[in-house]
GUFI-455635 format. One record per residue (C-alpha): x, y, z; residue in three letters. Coordinates in steps of 0.02 Angstrom, whole numbers, plus 50000, padded with zeros to 5 digits. Each point is the difference from the previous one (the first is absolute). Example, Ala and Ser with C-alpha at 12.3 -4.5 7.8 and 13.67 -1.06 7.14 Angstrom:
! GUFI-455635
506154977550390ALA/500695017249967SER/
//
This chain:
! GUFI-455635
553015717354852UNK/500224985649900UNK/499014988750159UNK/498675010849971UNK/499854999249824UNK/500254981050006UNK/498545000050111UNK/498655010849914UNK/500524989349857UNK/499594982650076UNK/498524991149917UNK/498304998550109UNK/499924983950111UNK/498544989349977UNK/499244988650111UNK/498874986149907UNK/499024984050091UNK/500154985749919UNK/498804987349954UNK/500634982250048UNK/500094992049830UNK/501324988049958UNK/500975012149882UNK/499785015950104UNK/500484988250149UNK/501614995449899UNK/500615016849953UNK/499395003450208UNK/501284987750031UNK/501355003749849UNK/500205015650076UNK/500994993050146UNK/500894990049890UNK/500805014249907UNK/500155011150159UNK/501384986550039UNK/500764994049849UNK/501714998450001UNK/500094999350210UNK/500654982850040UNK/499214999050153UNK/498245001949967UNK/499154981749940UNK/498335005449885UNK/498414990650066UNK/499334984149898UNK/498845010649899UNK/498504986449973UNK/500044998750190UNK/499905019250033UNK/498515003749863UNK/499174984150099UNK/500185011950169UNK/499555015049935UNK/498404993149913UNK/498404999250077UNK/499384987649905UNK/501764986750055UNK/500225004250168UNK/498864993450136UNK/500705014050119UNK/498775012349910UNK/498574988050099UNK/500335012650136UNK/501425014149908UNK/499435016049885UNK/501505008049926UNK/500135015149876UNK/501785001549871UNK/500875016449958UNK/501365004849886UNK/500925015249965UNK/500255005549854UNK/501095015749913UNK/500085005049825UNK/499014980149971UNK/501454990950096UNK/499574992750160UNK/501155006150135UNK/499114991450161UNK/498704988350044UNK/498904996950173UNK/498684987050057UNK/498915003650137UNK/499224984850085UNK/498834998550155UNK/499804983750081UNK/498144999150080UNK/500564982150079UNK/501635009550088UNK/499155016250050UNK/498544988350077UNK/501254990550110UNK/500955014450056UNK/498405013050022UNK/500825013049904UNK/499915007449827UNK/501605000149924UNK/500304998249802UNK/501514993449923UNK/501295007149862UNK/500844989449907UNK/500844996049850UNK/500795016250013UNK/501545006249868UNK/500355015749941UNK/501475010449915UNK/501085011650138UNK/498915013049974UNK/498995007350133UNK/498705008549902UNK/499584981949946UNK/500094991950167UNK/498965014250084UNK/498634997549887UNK/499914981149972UNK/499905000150186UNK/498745015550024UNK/498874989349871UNK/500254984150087UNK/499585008650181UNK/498265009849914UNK/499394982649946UNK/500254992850167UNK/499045014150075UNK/498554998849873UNK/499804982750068UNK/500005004950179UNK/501704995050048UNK/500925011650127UNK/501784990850010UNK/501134993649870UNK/501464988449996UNK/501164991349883UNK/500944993649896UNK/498874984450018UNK/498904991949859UNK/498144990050018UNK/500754987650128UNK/501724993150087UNK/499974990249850UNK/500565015249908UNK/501845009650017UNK/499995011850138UNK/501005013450053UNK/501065013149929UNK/502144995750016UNK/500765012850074UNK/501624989850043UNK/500984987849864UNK/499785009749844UNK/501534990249928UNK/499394981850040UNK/499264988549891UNK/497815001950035UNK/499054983249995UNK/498674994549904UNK/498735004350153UNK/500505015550039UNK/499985019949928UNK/501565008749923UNK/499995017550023UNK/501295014949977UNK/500665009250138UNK/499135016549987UNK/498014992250017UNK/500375002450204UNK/500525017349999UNK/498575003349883UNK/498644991750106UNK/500615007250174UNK/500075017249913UNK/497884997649966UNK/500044997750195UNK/499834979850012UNK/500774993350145UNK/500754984450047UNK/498534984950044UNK/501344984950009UNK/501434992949913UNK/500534982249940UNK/501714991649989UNK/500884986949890UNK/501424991050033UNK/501294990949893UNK/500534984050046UNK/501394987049951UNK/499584983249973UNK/500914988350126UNK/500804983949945UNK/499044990850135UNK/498575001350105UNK/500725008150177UNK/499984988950131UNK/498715013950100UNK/498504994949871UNK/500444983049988UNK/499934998450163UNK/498365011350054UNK/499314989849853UNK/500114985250049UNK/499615004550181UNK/498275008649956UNK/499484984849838UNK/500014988950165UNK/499295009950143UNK/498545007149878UNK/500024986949895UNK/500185007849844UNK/500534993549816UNK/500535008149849UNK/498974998749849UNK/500764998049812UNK/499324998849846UNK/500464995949810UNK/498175004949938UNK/499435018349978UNK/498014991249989UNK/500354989750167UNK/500605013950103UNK/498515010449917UNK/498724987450059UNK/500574996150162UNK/500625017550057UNK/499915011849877UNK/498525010150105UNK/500844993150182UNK/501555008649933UNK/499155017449973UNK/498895000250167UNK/501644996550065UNK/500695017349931UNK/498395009850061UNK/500134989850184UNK/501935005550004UNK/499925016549940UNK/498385006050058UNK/500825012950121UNK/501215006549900UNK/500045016749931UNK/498605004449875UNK/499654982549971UNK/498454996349892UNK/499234981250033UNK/499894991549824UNK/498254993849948UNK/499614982349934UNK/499865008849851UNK/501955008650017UNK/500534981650042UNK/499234989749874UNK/500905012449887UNK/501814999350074UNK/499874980050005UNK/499915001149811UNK/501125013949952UNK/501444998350142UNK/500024980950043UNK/500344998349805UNK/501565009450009UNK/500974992550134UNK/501334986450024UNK/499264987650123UNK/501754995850058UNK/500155018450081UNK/498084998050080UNK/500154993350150UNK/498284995150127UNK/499844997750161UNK/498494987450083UNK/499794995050172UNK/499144984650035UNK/498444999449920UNK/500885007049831UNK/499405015850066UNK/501095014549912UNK/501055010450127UNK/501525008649897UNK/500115002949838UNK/501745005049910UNK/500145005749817UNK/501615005749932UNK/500255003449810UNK/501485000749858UNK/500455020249989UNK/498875003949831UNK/500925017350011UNK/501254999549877UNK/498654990149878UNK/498955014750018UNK/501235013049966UNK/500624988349833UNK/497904997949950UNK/499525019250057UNK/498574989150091UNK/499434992849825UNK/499924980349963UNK/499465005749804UNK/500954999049872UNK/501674993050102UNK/499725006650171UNK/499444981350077UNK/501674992649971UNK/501115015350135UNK/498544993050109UNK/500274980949961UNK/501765004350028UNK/499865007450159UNK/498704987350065UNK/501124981349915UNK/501855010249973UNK/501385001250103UNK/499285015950135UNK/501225003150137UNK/498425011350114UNK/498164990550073UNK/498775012850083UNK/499184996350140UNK/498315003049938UNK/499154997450184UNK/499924989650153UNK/498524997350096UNK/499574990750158UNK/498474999550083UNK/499765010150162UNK/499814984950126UNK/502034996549932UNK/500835015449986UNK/501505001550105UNK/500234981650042UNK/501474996549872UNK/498754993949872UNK/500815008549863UNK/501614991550029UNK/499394985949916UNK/499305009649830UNK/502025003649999UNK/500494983450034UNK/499294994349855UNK/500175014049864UNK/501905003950042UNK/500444983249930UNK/499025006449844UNK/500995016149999UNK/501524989449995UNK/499424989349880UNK/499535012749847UNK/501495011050039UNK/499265012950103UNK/501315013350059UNK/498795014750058UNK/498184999050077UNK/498955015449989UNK/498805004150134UNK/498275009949964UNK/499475015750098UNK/500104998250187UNK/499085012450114UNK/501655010950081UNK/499224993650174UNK/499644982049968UNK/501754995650094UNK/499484980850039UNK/499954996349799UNK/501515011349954UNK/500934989650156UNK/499784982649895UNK/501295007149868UNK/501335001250124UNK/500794982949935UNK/500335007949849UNK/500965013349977UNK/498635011949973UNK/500335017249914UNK/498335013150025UNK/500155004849835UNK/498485010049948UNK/498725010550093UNK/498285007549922UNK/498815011150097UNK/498155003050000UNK/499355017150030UNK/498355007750052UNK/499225016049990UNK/498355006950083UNK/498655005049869UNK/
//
């Protein structure tokens, strides 16, 4: 009786686009913020960077991305939040016509879920989609997937939190499993294993290759900056979902990424003719400096993240490896460890954090086996037919 009551009682559940201004993109955001606050696991995205990727206006993805924003709301508070996303430039290279969700966080209620999602699917139908998958934003740039393993493990700066009930809630709306992606943990050895120094110095010789350093963010800009990123799109180009980035998507990573990183942990690769062939970038762990700055540099905010980036930081992520397709599986990333270990080593390293790894992509998960890997996390993408 009282169930009943409770429910005839419960306040009407709205369902509101939202325009993508800057303020109703920050409350879009805020709302995940809260969702989580107080879980010491989840790490809030840098919010200037996620207003830049959900605004049409910042992000050169929308050259060839559309994307609509809903929130829940009850009684005025927001109580979920969905984006829907269709990238022309993927469903042109894979012939079908498949929209995204993304962006996705809601309260464990399945009213809410049910019709964030139900909204989400209609738009996607209104725009002549007939297949939808996700977690996944504009492009692999993005964080994809939703975690359905490692709950209590510390997320990473590039990849989604979520709580444990979003699976159940999705596979209940009839979405399916489309793939999943694993992480690993690794610990930090206190030298390079003979295997890589060996292999490495094996395959410099026999392909004659070098390793590339720099001390200048506007040198490695000029010289490779735009090498670097064709590199990604040449590497990755089969992968799952992958979207190529434009001149336009480059030009804009060069100046927003390059300016971020420590050039000891960025590590090239150039054959002969200083052409680039591998390409490793590893970065201090910003995840505790996001939790302390709630993804804020103003007013204090910028000194967790100078702390995390100059301060004593006992995890690096692995922020991505790539080596071009006419060197894969000839030992050439041996060398990108023979050189960045000794960094490891050097700033006090103890734990290195791999990103998302397709569950079937054995031949990269096999290069962990030196050390002591621990699979860690899992997150899933669903689809469902339209």
């Amino acid at each position: 009786m009282k169930s009943k009551l409770k429910s005839k009682l419960k306040s009407k559940l709205e369902i509101k686009r939202i325009e993508p201004t800057r303020p109703n993109l920050r409350r879009f955001i805020e709302f995940q913020n809260d969702l989580y606050k107080g879980n010491r696991y989840y790490v809030p995205p840098f919010m200037m960077d996620e207003i830049e990727t959900l605004s049409p206006g910042k992000n050169p993805a929308f050259d060839f991305c559309e994307s609509e924003y809903f929130m829940a709301y009850r009684d005025g508070k927001p109580v979920g939040r969905v984006a829907g996303i269709i990238n022309s430039q993927v469903c042109e290279s894979t012939g079908k016509k498949t929209a995204r969700f993304g962006f996705l966080d809601f309260v464990d209620d399945k009213e809410v879920s049910t019709a964030l999602m139900s909204t989400v699917e209609q738009w996607a139908r209104s725009k002549g989609m007939d297949r939808i998958i996700g977690p996944l934003g504009f492009t692999d740039m993005d964080r994809e997937g939703l975690l359905i393993e490692g709950f209590e493990e510390l997320s990473t700066m590039a990849t989604n939190y979520n709580y444990p009930y979003y699976a159940g809630h999705l596979e209940a709306l009839g979405y399916d499993k489309e793939s999943d992606w694993m992480e690993f943990q690794m610990k930090v050895p206190d030298k390079i294993p003979e295997r890589f120094d060996r292999i490495a110095t094996l395959v410099s010789k026999k392909y004659n290759l070098r390793v590339l350093k720099y001390k200048q963010r506007k040198a490695i800009k000029e010289e490779y900056g735009h090498a670097l990123f064709h590199l990604i799109n040449e590497a990755y180009k089969n992968l799952y979902q992958y979207s190529q980035l434009t001149e336009r998507q480059i030009d804009y990573y060069i100046d927003y990424y390059l300016n971020l990183l420590d050039l000891d942990l960025v590590t090239l690769i150039v054959d002969g003719d200083d052409k680039l062939v591998g390409v490793g970038i590893s970065m201090p762990s910003l995840s505790r400096g996001l939790q302390k700055s709630g993804g804020k540099l103003f007013p204090f905010g910028w000194t967790h993240l100078l702390k995390a980036l100059k301060g004593k930081n006992d995890r690096v992520d692995l922020l991505l490896v790539a080596i071009h397709p006419d060197y894969q599986n000839k030992g050439v990333n041996a060398m990108l460890f023979q050189d960045l270990i000794p960094q490891y080593i050097r700033k006090g390293y103890v734990y290195a954090e791999s990103n998302p790894e397709m569950e079937t992509n054995a031949k990269v998960q096999s290069q962990w086996e030196a050390f002591e890997p621990r699979q860690h996390r899992r997150r899933r993408s669903y689809f469902k037919k339209l």
